[in-house]
C-alpha positions in Angstrom: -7.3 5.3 23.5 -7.8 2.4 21.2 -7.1 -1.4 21.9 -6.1 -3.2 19.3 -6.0 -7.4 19.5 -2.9 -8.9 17.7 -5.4 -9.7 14.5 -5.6 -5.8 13.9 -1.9 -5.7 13.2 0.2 -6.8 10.1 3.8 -6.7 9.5 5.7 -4.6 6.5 5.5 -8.1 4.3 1.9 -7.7 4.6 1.5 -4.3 4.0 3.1 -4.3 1.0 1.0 -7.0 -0.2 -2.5 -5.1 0.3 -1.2 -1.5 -1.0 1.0 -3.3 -4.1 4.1 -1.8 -3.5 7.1 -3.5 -2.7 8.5 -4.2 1.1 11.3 -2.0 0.3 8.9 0.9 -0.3 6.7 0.8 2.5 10.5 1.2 4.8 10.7 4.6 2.3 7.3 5.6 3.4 7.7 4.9 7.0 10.8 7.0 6.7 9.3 9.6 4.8 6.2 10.0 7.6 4.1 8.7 4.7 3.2 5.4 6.9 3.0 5.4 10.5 3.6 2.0 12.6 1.1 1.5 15.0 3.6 0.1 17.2 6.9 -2.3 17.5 7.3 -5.5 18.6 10.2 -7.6 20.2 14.1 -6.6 21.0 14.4 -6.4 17.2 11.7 -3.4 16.9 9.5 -5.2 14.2 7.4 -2.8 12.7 3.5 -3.5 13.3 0.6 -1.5 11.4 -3.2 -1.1 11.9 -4.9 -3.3 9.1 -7.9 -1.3 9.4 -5.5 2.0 8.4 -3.6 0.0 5.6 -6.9 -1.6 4.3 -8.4 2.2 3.9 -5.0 3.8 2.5 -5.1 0.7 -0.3 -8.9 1.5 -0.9 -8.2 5.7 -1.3 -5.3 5.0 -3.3 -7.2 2.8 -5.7 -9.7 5.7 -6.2 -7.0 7.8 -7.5 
């Protein structure tokens, strides 16, 4: 199992920001099993991802 300190996880603003897509389609990824939260926060279920993940999906998909 891996711990992860609250510095290792970014929100879906954030995400979008690093991969340069919009906020709107990171939720279509997440829905289409494209992206995978690493976990949610609060009553309201805030989506939370691994930076380490998104920072190596934005680096693969700038090989491309």
């Amino acid at each position: 199992m891996m711990y992860m300190n609250h510095l290792d996880l970014i929100g879906t603003k954030d995400v979008a920001r690093i991969i340069g897509r919009s906020r709107a389609t990171v939720l279509r990824m997440v829905q289409a099993g494209e992206l995978t939260p690493a976990g949610f926060i609060g009553n309201r279920k805030i989506r939370v991802f691994s930076r380490a993940e998104i920072e190596a999906l934005a680096r693969n998909e700038g090989a491309k």
